[in-house]
Each structure stands twice: as structure tokens, then as C-alpha cells.
N, CA, C and O atoms as a printed pandas DataFrame, in Angstrom:
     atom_number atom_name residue_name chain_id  residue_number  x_coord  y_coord  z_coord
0              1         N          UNK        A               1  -21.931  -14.638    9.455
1              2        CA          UNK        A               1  -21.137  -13.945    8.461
2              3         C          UNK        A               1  -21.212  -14.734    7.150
3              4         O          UNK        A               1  -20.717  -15.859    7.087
4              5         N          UNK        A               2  -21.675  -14.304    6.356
5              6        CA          UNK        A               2  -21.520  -14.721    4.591
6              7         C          UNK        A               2  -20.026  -15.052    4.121
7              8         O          UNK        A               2  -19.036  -14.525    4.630
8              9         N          UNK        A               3  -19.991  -15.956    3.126
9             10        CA          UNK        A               3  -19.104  -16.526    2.624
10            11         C          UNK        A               3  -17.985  -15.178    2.400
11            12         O          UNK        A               3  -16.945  -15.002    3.036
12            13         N          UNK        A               4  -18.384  -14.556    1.613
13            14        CA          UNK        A               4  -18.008  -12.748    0.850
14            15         C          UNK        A               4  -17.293  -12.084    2.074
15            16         O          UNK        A               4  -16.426  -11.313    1.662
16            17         N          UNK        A               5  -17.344  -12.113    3.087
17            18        CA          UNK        A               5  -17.210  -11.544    4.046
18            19         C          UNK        A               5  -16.526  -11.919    4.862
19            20         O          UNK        A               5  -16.098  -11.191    5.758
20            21         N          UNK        A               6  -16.179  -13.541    4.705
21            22        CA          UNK        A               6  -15.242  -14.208    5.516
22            23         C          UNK        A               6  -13.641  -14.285    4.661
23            24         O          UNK        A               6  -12.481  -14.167    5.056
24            25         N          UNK        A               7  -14.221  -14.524    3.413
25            26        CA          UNK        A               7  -12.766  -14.508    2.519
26            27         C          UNK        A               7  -12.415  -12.958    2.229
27            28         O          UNK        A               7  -11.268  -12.609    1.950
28            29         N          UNK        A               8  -13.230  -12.282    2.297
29            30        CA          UNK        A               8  -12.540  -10.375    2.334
30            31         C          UNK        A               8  -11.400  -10.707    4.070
31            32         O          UNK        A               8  -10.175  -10.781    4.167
32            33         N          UNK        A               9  -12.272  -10.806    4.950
33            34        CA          UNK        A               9  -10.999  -10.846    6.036
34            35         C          UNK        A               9   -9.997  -11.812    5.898
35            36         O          UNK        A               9   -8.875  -11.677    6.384
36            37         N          UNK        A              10  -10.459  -13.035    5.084
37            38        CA          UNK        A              10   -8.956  -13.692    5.299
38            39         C          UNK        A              10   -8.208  -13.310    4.604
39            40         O          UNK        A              10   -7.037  -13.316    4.984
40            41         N          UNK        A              11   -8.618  -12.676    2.932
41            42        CA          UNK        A              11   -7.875  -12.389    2.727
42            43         C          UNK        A              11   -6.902  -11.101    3.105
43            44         O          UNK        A              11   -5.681  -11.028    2.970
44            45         N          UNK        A              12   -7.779  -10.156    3.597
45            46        CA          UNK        A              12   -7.261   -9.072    4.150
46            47         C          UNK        A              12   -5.856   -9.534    5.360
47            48         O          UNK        A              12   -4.712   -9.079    5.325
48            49         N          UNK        A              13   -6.423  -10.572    6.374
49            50        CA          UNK        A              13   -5.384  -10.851    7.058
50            51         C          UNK        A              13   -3.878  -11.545    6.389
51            52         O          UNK        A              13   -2.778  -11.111    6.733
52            53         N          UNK        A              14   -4.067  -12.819    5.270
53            54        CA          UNK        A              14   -2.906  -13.249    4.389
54            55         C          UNK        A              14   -2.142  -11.663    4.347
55            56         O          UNK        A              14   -1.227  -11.179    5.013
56            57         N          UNK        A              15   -3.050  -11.096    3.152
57            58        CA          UNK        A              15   -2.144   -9.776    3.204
58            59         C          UNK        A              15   -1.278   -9.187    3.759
59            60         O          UNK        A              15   -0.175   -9.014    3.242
60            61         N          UNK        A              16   -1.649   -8.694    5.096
61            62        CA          UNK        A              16   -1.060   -7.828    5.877
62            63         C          UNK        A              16   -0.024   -9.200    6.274
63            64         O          UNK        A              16    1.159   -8.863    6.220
64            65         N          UNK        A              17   -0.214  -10.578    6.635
65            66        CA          UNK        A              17    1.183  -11.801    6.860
66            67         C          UNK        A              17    2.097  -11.431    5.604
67            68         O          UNK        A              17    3.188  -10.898    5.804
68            69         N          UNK        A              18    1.698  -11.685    4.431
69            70        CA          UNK        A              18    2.850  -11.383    3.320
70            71         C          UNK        A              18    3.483  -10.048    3.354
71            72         O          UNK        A              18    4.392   -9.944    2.530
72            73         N          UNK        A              19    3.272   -9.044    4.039
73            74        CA          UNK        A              19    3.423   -7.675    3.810
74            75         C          UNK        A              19    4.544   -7.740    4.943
75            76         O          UNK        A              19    5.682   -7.357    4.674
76            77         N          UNK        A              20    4.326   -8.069    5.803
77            78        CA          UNK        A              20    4.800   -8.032    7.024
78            79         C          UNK        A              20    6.033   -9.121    7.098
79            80         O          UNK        A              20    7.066   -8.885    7.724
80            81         N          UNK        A              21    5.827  -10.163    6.484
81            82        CA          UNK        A              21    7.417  -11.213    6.051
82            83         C          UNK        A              21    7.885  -10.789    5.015
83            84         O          UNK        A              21    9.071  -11.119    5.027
84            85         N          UNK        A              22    7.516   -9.902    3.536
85            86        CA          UNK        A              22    8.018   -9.455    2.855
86            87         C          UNK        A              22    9.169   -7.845    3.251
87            88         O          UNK        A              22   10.196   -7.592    2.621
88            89         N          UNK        A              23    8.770   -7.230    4.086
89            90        CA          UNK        A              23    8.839   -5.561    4.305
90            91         C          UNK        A              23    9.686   -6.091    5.590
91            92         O          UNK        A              23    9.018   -5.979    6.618
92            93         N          UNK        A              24   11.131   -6.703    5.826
93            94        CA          UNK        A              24   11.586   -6.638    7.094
94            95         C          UNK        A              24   12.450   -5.016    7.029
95            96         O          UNK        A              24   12.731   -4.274    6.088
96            97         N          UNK        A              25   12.662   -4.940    8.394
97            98        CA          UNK        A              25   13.379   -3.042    8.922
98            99         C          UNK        A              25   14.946   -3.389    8.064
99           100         O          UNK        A              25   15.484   -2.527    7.369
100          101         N          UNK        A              26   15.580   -4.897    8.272
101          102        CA          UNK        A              26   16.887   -5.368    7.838
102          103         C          UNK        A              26   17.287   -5.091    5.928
103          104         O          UNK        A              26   18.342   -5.165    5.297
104          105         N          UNK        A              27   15.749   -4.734    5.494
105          106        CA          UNK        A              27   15.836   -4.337    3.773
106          107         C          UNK        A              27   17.223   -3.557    3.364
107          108         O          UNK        A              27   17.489   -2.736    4.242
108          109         N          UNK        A              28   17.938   -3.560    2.576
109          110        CA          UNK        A              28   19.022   -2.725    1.851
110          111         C          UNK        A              28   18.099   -1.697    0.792
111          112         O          UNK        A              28   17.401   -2.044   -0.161
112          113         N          UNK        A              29   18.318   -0.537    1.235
113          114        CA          UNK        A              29   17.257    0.518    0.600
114          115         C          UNK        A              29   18.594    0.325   -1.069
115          116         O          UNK        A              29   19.807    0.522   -0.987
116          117         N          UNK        A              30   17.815   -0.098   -2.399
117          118        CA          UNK        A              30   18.235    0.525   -3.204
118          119         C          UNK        A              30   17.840    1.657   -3.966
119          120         O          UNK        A              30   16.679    2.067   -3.975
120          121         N          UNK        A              31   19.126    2.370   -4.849
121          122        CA          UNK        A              31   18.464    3.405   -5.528
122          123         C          UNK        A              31   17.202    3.170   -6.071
123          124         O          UNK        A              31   16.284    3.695   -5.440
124          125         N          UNK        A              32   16.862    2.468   -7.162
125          126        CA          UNK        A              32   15.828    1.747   -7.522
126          127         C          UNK        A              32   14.412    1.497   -6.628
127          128         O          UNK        A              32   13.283    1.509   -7.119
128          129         N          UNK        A              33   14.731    1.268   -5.196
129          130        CA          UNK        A              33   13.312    1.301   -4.396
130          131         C          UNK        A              33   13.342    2.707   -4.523
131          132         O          UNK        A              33   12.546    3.247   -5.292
132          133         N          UNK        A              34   14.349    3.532   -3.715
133          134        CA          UNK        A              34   13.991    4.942   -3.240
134          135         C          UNK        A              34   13.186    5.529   -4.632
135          136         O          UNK        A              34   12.246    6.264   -4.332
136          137         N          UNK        A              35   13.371    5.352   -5.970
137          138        CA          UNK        A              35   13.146    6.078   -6.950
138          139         C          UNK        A              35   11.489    5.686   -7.224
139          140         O          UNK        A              35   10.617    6.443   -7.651
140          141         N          UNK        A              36   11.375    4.384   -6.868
141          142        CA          UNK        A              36    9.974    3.637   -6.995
142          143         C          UNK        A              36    9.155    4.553   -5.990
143          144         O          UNK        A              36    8.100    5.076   -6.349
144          145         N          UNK        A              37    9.731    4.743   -4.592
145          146        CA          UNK        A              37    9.116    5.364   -3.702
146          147         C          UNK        A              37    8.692    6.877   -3.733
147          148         O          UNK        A              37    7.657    7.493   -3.476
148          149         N          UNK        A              38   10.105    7.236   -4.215
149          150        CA          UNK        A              38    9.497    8.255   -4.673
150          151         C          UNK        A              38    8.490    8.829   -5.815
151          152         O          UNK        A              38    8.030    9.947   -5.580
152          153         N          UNK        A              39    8.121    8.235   -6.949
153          154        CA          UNK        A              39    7.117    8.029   -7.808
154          155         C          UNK        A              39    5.779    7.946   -7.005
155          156         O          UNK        A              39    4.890    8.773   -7.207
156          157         N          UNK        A              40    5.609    6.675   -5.851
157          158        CA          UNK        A              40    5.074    6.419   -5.202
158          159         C          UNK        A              40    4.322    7.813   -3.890
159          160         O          UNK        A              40    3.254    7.858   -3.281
160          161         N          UNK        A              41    5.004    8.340   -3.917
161          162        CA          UNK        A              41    4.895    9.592   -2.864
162          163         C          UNK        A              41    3.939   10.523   -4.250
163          164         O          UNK        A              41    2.740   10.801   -4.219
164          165         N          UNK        A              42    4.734   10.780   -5.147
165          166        CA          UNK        A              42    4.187   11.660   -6.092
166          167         C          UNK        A              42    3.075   11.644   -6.697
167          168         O          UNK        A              42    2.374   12.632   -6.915
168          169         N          UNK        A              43    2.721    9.917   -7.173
169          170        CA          UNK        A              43    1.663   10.042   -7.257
170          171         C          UNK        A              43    0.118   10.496   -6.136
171          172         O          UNK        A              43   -0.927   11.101   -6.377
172          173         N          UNK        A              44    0.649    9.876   -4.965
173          174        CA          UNK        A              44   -0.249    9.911   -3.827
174          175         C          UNK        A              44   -0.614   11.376   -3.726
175          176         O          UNK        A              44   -1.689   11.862   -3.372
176          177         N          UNK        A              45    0.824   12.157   -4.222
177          178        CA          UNK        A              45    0.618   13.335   -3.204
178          179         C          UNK        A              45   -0.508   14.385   -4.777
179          180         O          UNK        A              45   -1.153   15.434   -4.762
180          181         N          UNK        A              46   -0.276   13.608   -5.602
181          182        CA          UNK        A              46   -1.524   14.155   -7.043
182          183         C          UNK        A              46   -2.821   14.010   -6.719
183          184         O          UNK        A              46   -3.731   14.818   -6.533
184          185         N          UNK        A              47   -2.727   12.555   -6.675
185          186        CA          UNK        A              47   -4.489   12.190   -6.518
186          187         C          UNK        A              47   -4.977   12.705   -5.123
187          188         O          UNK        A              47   -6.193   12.577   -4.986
188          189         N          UNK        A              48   -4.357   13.230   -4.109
189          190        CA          UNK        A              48   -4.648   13.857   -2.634
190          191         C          UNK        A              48   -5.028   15.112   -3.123
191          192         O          UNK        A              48   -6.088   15.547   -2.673
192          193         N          UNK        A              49   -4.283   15.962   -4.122
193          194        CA          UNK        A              49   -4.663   17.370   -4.976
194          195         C          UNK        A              49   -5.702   17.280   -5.485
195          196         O          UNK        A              49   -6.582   17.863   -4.851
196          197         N          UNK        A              50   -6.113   16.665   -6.621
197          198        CA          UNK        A              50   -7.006   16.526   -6.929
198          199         C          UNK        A              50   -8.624   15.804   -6.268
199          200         O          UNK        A              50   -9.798   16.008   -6.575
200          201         N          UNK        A              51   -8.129   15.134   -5.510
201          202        CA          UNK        A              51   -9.106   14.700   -4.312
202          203         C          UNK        A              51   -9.682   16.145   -3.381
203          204         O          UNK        A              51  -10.847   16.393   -3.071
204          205         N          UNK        A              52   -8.856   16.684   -3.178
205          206        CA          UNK        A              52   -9.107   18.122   -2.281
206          207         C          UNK        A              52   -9.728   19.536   -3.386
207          208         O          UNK        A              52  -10.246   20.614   -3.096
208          209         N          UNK        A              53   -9.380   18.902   -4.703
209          210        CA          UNK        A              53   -9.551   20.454   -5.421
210          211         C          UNK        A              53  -11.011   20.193   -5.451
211          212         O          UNK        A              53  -11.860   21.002   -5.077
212          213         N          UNK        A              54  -11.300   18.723   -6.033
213          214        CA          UNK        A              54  -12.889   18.230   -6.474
214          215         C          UNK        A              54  -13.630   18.337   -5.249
215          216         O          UNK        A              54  -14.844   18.232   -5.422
216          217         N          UNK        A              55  -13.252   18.519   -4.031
217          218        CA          UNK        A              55  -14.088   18.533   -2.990
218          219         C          UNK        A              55  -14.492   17.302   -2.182
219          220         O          UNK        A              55  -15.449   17.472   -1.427
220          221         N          UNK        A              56  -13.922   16.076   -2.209
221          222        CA          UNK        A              56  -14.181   14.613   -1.941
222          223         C          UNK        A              56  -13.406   14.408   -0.370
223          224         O          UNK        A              56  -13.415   13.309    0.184
């Protein structure tokens, strides 16, 4: 395995460790996330439209 290829997985694995000690179930949902999230939904659910209209 190439250098390129070993630090894509580590870093891929760090990631998903910070994601996973950052994101506990015990979180206090604030207005402020939900509103982020929801932005978050909206955009996804655009570029999925436009992903499907262009044919991709």
C-alpha cells in the first residue's frame, strides 16, 4: 500500500474516532442544532433534486 493510501485510511479512521466522541446519544438537542439540521436536510434534499433532474 502507498503512502496516499495509508494516510486516506488513517485519516478516514481518526475521523469516524472524533465523530463518534464528539456525537454522544446524551447531546441536549438545541434550537440552534435543530435549525442547522434542518438547513442541513434542505440542502441535501436540493443537490439530491438536482442530482436526479441532471441524470447522475
Amino acid at each position: 500500500m502507498n503512502g496516499f493510501v495509508k494516510g486516506m485510511l488513517l485519516g478516514a479512521a481518526a475521523g469516524a474516532a472524533a465523530d463518534l466522541a464528539l456525537h454522544t446519544t446524551c447531546v441536549k438537542k438545541t434550537s440552534a442544532g435543530k435549525a442547522m439540521q434542518t438547513v442541513t436536510n434542505a440542502v441535501d434534499n436540493a443537490a439530491a433534486s438536482v442530482k436526479h433532474t441532471m441524470g447522475r
